[in-house]
GUSEFI-553152 format. One line per 10 residues: their letters; for each residue x, y, z of N, C-alpha, C, CB. Coordinates in pm, whole numbers, plus 50000, padded with zeros to 5 digits. Glycine has a CB too. Example, Ala and Ser with C-alpha at 12.3 -4.5 7.8 and 13.67 -1.06 7.14 Angstrom:
<pts>
as	51319:49431:50780:51230:49550:50780:51320:49670:50780:51131:49553:50905; 51285:49775:50708:51367:49894:50714:51290:50003:50787:51408:49940:50572
</pts>
This chain:
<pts>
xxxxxxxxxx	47605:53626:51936:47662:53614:51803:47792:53531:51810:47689:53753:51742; 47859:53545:51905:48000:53438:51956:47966:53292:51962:48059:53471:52125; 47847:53300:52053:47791:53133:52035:47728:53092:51979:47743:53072:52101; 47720:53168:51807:47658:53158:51724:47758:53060:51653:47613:53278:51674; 47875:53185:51614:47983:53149:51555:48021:52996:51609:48088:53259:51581; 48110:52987:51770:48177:52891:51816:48095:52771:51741:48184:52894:51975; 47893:52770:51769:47837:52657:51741:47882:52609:51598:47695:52673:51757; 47875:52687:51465:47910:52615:51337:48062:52592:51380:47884:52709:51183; 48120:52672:51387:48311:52637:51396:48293:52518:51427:48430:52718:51519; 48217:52475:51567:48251:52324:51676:48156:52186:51542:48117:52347:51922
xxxxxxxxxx	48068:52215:51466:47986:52184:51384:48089:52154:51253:47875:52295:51376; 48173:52216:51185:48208:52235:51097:48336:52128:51112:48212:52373:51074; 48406:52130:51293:48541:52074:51275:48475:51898:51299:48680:52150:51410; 48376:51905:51354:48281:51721:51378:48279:51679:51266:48103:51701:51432; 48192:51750:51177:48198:51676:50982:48328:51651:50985:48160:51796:50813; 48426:51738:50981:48539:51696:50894:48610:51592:50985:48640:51824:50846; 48574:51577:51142:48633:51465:51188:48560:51368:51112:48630:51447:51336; 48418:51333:51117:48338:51233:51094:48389:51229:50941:48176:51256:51130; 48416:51294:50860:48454:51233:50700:48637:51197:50721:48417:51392:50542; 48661:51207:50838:48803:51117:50797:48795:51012:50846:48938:51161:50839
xxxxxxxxxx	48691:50987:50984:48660:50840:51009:48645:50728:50946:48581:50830:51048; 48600:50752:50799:48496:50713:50763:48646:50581:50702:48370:50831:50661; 48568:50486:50653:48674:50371:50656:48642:50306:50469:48624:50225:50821; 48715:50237:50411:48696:50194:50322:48680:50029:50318:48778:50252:50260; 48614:49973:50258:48550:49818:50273:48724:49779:50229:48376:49754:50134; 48720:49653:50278:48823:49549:50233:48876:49527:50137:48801:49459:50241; 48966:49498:50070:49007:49427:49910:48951:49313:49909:49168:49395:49869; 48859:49263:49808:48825:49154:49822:48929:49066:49786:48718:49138:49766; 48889:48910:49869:49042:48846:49926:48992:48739:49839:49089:48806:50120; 49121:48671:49777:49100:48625:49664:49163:48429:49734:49202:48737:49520
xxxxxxxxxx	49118:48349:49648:49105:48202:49707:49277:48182:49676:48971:48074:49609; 49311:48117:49802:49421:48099:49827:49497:47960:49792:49419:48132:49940; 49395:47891:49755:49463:47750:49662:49513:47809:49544:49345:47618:49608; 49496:47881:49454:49542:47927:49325:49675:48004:49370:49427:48023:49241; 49754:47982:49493:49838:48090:49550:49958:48057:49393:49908:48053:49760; 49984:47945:49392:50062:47884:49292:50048:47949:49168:50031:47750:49276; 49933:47942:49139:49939:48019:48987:49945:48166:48980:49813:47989:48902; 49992:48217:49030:49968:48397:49086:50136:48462:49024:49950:48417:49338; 50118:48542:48972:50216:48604:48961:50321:48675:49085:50165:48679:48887; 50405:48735:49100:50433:48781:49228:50343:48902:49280:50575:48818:49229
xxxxxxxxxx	50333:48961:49170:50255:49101:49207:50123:49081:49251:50242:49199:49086; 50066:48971:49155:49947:48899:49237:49926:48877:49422:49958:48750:49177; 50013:48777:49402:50079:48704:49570:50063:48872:49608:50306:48602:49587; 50149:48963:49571:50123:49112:49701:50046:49129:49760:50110:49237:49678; 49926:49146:49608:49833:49241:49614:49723:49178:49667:49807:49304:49493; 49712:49029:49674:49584:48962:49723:49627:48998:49907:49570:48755:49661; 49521:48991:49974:49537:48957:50113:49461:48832:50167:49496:49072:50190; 49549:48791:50300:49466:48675:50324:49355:48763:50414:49552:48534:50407; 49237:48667:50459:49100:48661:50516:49172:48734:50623:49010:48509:50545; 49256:48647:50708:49324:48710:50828:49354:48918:50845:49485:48618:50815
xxxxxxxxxx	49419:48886:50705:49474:49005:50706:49374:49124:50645:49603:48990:50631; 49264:49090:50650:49179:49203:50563:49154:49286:50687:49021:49147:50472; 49099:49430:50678:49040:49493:50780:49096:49561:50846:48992:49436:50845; 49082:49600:50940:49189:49694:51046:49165:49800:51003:49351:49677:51051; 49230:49888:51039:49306:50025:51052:49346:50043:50941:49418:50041:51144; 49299:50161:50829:49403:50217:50710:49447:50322:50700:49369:50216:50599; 49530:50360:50675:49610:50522:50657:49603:50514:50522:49786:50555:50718; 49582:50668:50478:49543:50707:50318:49608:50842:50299:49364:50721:50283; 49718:50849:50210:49768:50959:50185:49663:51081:50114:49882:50920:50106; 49681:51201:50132:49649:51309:50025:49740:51328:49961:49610:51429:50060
xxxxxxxxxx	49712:51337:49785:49762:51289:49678:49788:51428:49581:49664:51175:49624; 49908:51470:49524:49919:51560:49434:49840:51535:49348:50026:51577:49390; 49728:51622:49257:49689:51548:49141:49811:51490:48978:49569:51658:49096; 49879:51581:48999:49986:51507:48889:50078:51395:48904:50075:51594:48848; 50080:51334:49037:50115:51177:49078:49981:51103:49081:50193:51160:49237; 49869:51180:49107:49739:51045:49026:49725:51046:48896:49570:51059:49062; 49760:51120:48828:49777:51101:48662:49842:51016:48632:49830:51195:48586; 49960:51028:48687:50101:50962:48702:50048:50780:48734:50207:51054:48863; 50008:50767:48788:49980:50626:48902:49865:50575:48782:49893:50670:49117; 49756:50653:48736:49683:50609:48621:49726:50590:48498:49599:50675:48604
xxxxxxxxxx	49826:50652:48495:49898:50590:48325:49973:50478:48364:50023:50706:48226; 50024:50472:48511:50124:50348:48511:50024:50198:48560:50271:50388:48644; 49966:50235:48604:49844:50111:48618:49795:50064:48468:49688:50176:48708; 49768:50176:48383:49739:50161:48203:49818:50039:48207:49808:50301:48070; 49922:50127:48192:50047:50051:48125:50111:49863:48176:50179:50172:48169; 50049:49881:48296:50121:49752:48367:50023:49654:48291:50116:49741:48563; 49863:49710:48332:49761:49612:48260:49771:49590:48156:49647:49636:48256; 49853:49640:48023:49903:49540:47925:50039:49494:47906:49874:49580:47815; 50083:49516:48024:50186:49433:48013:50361:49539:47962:50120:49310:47886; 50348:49657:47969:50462:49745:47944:50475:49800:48084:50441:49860:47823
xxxxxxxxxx	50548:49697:48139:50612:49738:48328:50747:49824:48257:50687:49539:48474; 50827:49841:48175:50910:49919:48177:50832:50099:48137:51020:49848:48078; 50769:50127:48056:50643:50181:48059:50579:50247:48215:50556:50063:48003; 50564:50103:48302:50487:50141:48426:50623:50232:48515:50415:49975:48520; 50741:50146:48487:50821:50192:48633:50871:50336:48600:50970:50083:48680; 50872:50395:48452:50943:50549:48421:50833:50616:48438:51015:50587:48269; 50694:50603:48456:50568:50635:48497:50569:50696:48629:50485:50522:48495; 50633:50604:48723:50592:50570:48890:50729:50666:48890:50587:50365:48981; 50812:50667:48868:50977:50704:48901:50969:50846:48836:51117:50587:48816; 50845:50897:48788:50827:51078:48745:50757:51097:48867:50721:51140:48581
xxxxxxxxxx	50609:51043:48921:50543:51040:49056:50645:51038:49200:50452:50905:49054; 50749:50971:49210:50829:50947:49316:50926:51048:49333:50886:50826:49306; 50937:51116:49168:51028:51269:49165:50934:51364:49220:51079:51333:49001; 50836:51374:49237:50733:51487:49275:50737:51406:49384:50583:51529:49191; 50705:51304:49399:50654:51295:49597:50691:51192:49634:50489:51291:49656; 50879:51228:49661:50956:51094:49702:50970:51053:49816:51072:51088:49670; 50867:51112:49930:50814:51036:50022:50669:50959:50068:50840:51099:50091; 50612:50919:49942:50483:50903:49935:50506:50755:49918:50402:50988:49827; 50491:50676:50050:50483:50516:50105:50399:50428:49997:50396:50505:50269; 50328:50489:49920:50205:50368:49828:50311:50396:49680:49957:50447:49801
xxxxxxxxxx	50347:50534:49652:50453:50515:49503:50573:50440:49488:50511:50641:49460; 50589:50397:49634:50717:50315:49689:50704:50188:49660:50742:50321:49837; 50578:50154:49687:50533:50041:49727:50482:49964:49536:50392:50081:49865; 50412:50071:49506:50368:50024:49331:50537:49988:49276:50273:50205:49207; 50617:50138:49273:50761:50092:49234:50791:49944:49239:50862:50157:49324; 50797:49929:49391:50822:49768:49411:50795:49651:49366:50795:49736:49488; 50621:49646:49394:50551:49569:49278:50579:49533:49145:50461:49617:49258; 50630:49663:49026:50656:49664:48923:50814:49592:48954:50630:49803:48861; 50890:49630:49014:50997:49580:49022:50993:49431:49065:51064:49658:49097; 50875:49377:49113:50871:49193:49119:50834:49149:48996:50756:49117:49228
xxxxxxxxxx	50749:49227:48938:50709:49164:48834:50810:49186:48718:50577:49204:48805; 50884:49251:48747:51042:49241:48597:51178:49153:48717:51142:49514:48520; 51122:49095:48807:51234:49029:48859:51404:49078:48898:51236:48939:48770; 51328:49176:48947:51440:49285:48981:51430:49270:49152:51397:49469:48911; 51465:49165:49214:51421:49145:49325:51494:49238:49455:51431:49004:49333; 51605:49240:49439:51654:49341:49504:51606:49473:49560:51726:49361:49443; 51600:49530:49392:51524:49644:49387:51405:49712:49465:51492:49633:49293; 51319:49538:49396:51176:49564:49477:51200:49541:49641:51047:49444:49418; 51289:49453:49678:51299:49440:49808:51354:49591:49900:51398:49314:49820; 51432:49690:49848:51445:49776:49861:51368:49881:49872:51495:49775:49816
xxxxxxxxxx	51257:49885:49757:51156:49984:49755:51048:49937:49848:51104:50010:49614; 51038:49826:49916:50951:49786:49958:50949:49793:50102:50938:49686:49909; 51091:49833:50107:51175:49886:50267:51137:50010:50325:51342:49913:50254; 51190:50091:50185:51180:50194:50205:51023:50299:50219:51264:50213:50120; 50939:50225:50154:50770:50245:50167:50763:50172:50315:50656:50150:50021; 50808:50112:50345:50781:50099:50507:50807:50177:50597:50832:50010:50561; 50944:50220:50603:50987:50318:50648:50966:50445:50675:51042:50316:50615; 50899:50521:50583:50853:50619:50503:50677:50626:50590:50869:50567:50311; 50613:50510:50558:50458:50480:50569:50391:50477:50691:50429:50359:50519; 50271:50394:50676:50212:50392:50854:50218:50288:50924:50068:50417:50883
xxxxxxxxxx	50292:50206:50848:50337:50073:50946:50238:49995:51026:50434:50118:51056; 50107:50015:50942:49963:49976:50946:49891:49951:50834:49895:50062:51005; 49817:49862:50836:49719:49890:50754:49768:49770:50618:49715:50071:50721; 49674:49767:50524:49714:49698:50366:49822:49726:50320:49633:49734:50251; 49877:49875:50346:50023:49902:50264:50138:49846:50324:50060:50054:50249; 50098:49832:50481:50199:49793:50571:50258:49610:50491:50111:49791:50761; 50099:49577:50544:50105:49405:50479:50193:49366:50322:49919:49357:50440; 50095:49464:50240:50168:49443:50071:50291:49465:50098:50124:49554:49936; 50366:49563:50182:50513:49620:50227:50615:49447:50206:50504:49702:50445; 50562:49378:50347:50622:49287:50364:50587:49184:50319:50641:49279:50452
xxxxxxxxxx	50497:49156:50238:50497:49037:50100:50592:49063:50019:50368:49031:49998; 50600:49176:50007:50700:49193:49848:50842:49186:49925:50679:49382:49733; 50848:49193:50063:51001:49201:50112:50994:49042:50142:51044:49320:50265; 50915:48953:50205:50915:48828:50215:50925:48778:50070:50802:48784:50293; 50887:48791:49969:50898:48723:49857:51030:48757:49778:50780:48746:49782; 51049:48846:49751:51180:48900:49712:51313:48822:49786:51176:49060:49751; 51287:48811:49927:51405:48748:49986:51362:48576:49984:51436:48818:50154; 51268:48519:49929:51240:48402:49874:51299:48363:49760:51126:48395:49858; 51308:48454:49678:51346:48432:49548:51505:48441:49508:51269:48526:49473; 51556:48502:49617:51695:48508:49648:51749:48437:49715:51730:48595:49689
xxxxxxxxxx	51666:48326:49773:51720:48186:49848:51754:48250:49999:51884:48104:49761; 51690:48348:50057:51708:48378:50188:51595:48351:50250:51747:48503:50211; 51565:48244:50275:51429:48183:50333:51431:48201:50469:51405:48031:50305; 51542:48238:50548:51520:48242:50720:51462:48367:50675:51666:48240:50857; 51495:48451:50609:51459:48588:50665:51322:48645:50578:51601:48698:50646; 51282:48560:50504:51157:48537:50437:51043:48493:50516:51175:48447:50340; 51146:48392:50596:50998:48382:50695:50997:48510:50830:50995:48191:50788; 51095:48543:50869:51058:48662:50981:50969:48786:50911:51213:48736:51047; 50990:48803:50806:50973:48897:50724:50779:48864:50705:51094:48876:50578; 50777:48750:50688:50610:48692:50674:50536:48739:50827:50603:48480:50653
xxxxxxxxxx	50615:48724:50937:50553:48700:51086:50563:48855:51071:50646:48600:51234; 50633:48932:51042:50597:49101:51060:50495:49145:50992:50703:49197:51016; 50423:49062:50932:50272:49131:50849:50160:49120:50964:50207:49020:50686; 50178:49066:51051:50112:49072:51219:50070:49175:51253:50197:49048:51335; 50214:49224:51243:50192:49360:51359:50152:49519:51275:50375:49389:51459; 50095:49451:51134:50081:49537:51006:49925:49572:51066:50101:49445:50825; 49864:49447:51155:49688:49459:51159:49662:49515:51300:49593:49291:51140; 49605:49621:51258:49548:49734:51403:49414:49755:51374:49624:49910:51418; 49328:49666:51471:49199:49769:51489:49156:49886:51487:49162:49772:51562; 49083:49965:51420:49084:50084:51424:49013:50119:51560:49028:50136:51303
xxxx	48972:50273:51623:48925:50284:51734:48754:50234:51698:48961:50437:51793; 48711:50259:51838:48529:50217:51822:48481:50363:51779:48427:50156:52002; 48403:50364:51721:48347:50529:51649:48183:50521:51743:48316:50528:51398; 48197:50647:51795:48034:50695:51884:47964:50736:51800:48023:50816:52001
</pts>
């Protein structure tokens, strides 16, 4: 009856390894001649070919910061980013260490040209985050662009070469 038990227990903890393995397909990567016509938040959120893939880290999510994150996504898509950022900034009061509410903050904050700001929030979601993965990358677009737009171009470009070390293979799965 013990190696009854142990067998589901050892059974039970494999699923739940095998459902965190499990990986999510790419953002589809959007053509990079139009880089010009892109908004900033655009420029974030697209990735290049290079940068698709790897390794992702995925938070577990309060449900009242995904409410939160769905009214402020509403809101950005027509265009009320002041709307989006008192949205994201109630989510960041409930879970002000959560690296992706850091990171939207930021976003919203390029797109009202608050560059600082966003360069800040975009720090601090690094900091905070897995220093891997898509969030890692979007991290340092919005910190490379932000310090573009502020005429600090040396450090715009170091800031570009750290989206490198954003791409980790994940392990090989048996």
């Amino acid at each position: 009856m013990i190696a009854f038990r142990s067998l589901i227990l050892a059974l039970a903890v494999l699923t739940l390894l095998a459902a965190c393995a499990t990986t999510q397909a790419p953002a589809p990567v959007e053509d990079r001649s139009q880089a010009g016509h892109r908004s900033p938040v655009e420029e974030v959120r697209a990735s290049a070919p290079e940068e698709a893939g790897g390794l992702q880290v995925f938070p577990l999510r309060n449900p009242a910061v995904d409410e939160l994150i769905r009214g402020a996504e509403q809101a950005e898509s027509v265009g009320d980013l002041d709307r989006a950022a008192v949205l994201l900034e109630r989510a960041i009061r409930i879970e002000p260490r959560d690296p992706e509410l850091l990171q939207n903050m930021a976003e919203i904050r390029l797109a009202q040209s608050d560059w600082e700001q966003a360069e800040a929030q975009a720090s601090r979601s690094f900091d905070v985050g897995p220093r891997v993965g898509e969030l890692c990358q979007r991290n340092w677009r919005t910190i490379a662009l932000a310090r573009e737009r502020t005429g600090r171009h040396e450090d715009a470009h170091r800031a570009r070469e750290r989206l490198q070390a954003c791409r980790v293979e994940p392990p090989p799965r048996f």
